[in-house]
DRENBASE-921218 format. One record per residue (C-alpha): residue in three letters; x, y, z. Coordinates in steps of 0.25 Angstrom, whole numbers, plus 5000, padded with zeros to 4 digits. Each point is the difference from the previous one (the first is absolute). Example, Ala and Ser with C-alpha at 12.3 -4.5 7.8 and 13.67 -1.06 7.14 Angstrom:
! residues 2
ala504949825031;ser500650144998;
***
This chain:
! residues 73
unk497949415027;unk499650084987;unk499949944986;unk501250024993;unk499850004984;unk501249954993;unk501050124993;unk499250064987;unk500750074987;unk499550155005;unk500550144998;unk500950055010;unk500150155006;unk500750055011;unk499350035013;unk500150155001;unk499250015014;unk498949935006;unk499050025014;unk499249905007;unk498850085001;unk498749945010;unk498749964994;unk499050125005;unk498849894999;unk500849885004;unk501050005011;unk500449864997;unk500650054987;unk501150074996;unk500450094988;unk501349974993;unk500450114990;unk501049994991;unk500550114991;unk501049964989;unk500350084985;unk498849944996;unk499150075010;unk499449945012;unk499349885003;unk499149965014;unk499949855006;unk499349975012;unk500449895010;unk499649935012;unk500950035012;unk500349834997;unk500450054985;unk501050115008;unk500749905008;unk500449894989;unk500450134991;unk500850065013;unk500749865001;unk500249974984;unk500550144998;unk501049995012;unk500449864997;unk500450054984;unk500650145005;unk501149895010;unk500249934986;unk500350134992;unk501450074999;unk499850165002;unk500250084989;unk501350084996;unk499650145001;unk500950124995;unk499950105009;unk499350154996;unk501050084992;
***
């Protein structure tokens, strides 16, 4: 499994988009994109980093209620 730092006092901004984008020099990486208010910003991660993020971000999305959305006027 991948390091897991403990939680840090960090700005927060909603995740607008992102796109996993491959590496053109390195087909054992990956490109994450992620665009939020604030602009964008570009990780790259091993295919071992894309599977513990896959399985952390699934395990926190069973935990979390959904939103209350109000439908379009």
């Amino acid at each position: 499994m991948s390091e897991v730092v403990d939680e840090q006092q960090l700005p927060a901004y909603p995740i607008r988009a992102y796109q996993l984008i491959p590496h053109p020099d390195d087909p054992a990486l990956v490109a994450l994109a992620i665009e939020t208010e604030r602009g964008h910003s570009l990780f790259l991660a091993t295919r071992e980093i894309l599977e513990d993020l896959g399985r952390d971000l699934l395990a926190r999305a069973e935990l979390t209620p959904p939103r209350n959305r109000k439908p379009p006027a």
